[in-house]
BAFI-3210 file (N, C-alpha, C; in Angstrom, 3 decimals, decimal comma, padded with zeros to 6 digits):
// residues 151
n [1|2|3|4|5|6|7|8|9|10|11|12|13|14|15|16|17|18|19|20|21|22|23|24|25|26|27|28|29|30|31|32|33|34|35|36|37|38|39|40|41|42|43|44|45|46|47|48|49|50|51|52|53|54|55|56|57|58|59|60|61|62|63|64|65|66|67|68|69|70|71|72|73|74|75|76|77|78|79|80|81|82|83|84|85|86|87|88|89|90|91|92|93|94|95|96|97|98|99|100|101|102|103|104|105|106|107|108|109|110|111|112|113|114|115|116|117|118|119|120|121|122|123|124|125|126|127|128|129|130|131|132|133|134|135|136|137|138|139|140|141|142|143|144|145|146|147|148|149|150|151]
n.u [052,809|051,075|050,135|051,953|051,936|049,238|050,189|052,126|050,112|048,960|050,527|051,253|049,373|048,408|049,242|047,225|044,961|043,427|043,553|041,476|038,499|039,212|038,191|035,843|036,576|036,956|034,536|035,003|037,570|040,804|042,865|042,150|042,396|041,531|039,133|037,290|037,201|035,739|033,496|032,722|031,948|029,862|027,981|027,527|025,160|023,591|021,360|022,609|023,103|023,156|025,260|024,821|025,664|024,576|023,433|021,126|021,416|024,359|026,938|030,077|032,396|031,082|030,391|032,887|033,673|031,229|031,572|034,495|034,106|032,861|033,983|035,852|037,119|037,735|037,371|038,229|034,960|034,909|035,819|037,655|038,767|039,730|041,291|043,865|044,491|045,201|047,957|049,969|050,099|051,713|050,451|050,761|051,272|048,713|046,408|044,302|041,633|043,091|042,264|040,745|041,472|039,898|040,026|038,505|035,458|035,238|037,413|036,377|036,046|037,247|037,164|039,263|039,688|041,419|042,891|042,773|040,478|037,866|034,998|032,795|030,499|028,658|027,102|024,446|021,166|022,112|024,051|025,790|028,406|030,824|033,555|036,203|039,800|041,409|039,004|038,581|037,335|037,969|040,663|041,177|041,233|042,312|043,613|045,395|046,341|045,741|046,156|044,714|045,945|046,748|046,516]
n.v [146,868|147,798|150,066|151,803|152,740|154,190|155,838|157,525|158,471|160,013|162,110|163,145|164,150|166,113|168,827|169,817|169,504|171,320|173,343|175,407|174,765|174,762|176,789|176,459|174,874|176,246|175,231|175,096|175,783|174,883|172,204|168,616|167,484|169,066|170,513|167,377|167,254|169,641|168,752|166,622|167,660|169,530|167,138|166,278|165,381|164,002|160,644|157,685|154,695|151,554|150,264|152,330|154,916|157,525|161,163|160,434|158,487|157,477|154,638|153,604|153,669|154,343|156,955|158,038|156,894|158,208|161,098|161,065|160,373|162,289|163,752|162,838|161,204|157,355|155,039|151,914|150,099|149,128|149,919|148,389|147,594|149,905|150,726|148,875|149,750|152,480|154,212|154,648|157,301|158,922|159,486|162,428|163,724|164,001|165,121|167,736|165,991|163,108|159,494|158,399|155,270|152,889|150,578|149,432|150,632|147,563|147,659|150,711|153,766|157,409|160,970|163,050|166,409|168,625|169,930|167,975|167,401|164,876|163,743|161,437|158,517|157,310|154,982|152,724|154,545|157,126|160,076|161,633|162,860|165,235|164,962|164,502|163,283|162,746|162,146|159,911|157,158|156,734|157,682|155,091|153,115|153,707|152,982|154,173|156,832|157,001|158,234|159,440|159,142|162,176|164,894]
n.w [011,601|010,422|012,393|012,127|009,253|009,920|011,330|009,908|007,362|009,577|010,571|007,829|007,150|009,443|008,825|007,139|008,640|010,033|008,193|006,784|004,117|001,183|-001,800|-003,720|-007,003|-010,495|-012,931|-015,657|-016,320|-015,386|-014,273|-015,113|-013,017|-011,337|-012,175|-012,212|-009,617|-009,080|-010,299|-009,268|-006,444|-007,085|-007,072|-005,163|-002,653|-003,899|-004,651|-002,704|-004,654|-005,104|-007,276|-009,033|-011,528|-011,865|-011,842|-010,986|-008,842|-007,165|-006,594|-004,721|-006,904|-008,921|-008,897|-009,466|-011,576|-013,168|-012,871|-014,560|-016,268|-017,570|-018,340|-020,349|-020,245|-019,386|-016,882|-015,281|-014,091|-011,280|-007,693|-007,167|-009,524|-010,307|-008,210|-008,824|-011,506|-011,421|-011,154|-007,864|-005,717|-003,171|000,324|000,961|-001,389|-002,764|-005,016|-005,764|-006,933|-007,446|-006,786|-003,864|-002,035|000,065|002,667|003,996|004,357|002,200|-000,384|-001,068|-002,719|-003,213|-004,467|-004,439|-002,819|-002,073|000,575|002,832|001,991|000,844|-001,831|-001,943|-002,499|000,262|001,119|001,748|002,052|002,326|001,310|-001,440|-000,418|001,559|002,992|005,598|004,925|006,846|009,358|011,858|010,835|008,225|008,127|009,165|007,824|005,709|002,097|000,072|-002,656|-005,809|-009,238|-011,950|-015,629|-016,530|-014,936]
ca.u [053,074|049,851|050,227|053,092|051,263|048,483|050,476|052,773|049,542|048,138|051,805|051,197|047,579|048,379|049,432|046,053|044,126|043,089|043,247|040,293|037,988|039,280|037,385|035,192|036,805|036,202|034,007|035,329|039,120|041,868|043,732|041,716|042,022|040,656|037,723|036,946|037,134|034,562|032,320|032,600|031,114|028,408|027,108|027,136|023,599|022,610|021,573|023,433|022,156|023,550|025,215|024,478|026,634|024,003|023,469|019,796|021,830|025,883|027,583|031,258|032,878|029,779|030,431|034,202|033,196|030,677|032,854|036,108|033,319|031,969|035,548|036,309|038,051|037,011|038,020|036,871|034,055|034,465|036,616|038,913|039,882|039,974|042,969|044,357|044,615|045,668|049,507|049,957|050,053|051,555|049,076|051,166|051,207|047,798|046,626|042,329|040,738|043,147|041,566|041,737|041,098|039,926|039,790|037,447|035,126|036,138|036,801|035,788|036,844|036,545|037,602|040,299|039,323|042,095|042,841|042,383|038,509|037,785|033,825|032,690|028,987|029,173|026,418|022,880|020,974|023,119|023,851|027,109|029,218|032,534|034,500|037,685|040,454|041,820|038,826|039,176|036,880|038,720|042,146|042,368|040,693|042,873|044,697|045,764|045,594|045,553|046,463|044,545|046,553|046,811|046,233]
ca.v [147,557|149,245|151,002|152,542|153,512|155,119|157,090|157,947|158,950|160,792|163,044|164,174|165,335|167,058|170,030|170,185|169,189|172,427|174,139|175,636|174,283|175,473|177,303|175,490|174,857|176,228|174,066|175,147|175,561|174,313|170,962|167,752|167,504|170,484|170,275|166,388|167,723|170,448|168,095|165,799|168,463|169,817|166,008|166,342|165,057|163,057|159,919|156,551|153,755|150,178|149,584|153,476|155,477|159,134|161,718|159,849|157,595|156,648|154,075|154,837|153,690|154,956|158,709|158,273|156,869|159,181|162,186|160,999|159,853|163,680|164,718|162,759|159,970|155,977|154,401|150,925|150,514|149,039|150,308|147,366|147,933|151,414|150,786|148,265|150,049|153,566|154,542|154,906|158,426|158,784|160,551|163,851|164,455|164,205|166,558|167,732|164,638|162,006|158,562|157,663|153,992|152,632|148,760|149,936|149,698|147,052|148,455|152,116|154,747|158,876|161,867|164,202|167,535|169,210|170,302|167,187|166,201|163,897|163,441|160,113|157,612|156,371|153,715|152,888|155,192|157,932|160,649|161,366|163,442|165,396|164,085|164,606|162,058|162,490|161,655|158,585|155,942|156,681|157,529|153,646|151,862|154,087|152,190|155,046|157,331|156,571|159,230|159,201|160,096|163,732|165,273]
ca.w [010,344|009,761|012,863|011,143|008,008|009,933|012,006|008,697|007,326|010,445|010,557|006,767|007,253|010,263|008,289|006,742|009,597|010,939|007,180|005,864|003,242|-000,738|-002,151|-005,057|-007,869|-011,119|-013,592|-016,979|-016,289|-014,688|-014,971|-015,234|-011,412|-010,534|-013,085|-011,777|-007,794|-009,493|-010,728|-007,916|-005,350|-007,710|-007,372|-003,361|-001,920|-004,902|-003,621|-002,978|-005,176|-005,498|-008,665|-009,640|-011,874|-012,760|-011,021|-010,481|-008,026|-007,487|-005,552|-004,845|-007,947|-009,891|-008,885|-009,650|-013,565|-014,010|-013,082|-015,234|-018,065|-018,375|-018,600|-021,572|-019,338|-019,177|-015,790|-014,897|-013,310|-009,740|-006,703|-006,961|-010,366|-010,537|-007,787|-009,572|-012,847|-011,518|-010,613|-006,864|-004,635|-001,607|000,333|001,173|-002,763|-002,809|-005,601|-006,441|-008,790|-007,329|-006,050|-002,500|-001,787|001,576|002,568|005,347|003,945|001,573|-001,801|-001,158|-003,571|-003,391|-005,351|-003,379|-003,185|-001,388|002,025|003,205|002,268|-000,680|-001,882|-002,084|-002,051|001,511|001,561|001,208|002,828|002,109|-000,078|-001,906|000,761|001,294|004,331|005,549|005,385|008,706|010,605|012,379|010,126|006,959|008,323|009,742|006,238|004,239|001,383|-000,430|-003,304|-007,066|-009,870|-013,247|-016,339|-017,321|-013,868]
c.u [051,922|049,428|050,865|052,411|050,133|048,799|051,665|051,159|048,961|049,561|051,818|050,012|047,708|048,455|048,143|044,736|043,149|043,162|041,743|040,172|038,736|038,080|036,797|036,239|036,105|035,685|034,587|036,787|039,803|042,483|042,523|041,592|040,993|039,355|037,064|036,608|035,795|033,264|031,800|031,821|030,289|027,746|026,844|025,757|023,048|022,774|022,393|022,570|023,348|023,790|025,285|025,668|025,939|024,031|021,550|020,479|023,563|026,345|028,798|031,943|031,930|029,783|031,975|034,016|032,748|031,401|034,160|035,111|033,613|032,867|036,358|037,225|037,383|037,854|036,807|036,154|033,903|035,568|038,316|039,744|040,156|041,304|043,847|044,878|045,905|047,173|049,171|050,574|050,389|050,634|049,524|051,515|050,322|047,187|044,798|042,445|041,326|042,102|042,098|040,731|041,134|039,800|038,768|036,555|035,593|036,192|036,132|036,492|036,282|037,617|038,252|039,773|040,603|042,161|042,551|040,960|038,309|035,753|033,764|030,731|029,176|028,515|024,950|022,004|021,291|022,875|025,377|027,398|030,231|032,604|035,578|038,640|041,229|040,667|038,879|038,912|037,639|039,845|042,412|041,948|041,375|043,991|045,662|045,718|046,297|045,495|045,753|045,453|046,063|046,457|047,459]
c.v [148,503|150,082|152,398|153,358|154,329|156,141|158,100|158,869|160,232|162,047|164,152|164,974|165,992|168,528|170,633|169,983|170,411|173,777|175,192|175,451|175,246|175,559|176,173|175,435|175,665|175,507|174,317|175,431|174,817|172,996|169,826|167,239|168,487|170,433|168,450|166,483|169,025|170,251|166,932|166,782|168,734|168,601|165,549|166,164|164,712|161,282|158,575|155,400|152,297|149,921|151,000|153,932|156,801|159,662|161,180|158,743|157,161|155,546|154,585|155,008|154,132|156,236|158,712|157,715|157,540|160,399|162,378|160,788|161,245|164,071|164,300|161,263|158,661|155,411|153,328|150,985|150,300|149,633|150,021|147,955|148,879|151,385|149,892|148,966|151,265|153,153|155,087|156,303|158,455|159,897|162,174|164,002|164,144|164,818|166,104|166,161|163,688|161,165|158,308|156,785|153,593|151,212|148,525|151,134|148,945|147,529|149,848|153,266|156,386|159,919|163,002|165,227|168,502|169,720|169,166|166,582|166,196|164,102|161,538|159,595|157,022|154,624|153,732|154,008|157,002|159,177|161,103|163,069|164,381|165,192|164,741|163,108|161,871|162,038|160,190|157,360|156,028|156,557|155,840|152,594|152,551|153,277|152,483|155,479|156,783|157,903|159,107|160,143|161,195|164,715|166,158]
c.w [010,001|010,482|012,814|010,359|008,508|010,465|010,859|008,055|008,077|009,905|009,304|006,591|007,979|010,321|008,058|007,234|009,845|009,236|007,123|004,504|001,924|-001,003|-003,432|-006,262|-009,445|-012,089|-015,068|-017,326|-015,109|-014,860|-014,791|-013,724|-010,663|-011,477|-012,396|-009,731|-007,815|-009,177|-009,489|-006,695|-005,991|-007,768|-005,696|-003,358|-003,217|-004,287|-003,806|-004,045|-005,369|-006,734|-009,782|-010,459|-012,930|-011,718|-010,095|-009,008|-007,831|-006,135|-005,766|-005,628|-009,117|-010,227|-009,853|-011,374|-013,778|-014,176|-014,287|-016,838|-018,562|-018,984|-019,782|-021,080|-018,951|-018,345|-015,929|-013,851|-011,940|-009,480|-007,359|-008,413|-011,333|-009,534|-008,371|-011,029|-013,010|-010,870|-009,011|-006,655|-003,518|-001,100|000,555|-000,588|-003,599|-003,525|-005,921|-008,034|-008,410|-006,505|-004,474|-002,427|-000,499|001,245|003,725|005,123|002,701|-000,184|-002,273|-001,438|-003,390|-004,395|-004,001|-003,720|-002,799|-000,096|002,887|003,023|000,773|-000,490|-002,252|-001,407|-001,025|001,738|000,979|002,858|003,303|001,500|-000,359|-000,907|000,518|002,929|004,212|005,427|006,241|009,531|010,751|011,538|009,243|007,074|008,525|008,429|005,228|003,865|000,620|-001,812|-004,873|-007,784|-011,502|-014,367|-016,181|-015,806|-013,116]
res [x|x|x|x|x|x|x|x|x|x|x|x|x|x|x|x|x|x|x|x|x|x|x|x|x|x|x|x|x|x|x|x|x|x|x|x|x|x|x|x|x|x|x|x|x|x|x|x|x|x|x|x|x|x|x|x|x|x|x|x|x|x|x|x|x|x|x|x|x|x|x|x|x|x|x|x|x|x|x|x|x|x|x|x|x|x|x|x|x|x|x|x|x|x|x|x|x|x|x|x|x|x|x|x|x|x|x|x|x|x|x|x|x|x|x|x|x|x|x|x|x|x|x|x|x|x|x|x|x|x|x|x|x|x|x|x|x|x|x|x|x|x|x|x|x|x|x|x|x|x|x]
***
């Protein structure tokens, strides 16, 4: 079965595999997605921290509160029940600002950006990233994506 779902997965990214990057977002308009996918890259290479949630430090549910905080938006604070809370996404309607949830690693949350690559705190050691979600580590721990109101 979850060979299924990754190759269901792999089939809908394939479109956007080979895309090119979107352009930035802008920071003072657009929908609550696109302003949170904004703010989420302007916090690229700040570093990982255990427990973090400033731009002095985030872990991965740390970036994804602080982001939705600035915006006027209170998500809870870990991974788990930030997927728990939100309304499910399949991943081909994917849209800037939703959550995507991995279980690999366990409990690991990022901010979609579009075109296929989400930002997200990877670890210790780290610094907060953008990725794609086709390549291979994420595609096989993905759990899938999460929609906050108003988006």
């Amino acid at each position: 079965m979850r060979a299924v779902a990754v190759l269901a997965l792999v089939a809908t990214l394939a479109g956007c595999a080979g895309a090119p990057s979107r352009p930035e977002p802008a920071a003072g308009g657009g929908t609550l997605g696109v302003r949170a996918a904004a703010l989420a890259t302007r916090l690229i290479g700040a570093p990982y921290r255990t427990g973090g949630s400033s731009p002095r430090g985030f872990d991965c549910s740390g970036l994804v509160f602080y982001v939705y905080r600035e915006l006027g938006v209170v998500l809870p604070r870990t991974a788990a029940e930030q997927r728990a809370t939100l309304p499910r996404v399949a991943a081909g309607a994917l849209a800037p600002g939703d959550l995507v949830f991995f279980s690999s690693p366990a409990d690991h949350v990022g901010i979609y950006l579009g075109g296929g690559e989400f930002v997200h705190a990877p670890g210790s050691g780290r610094v907060v990233e953008r990725t794609r979600l086709d390549s291979p580590y994420f595609l096989l721990g993905y759990a899938g994506g999460g929609r906050v109101a108003g988006l």
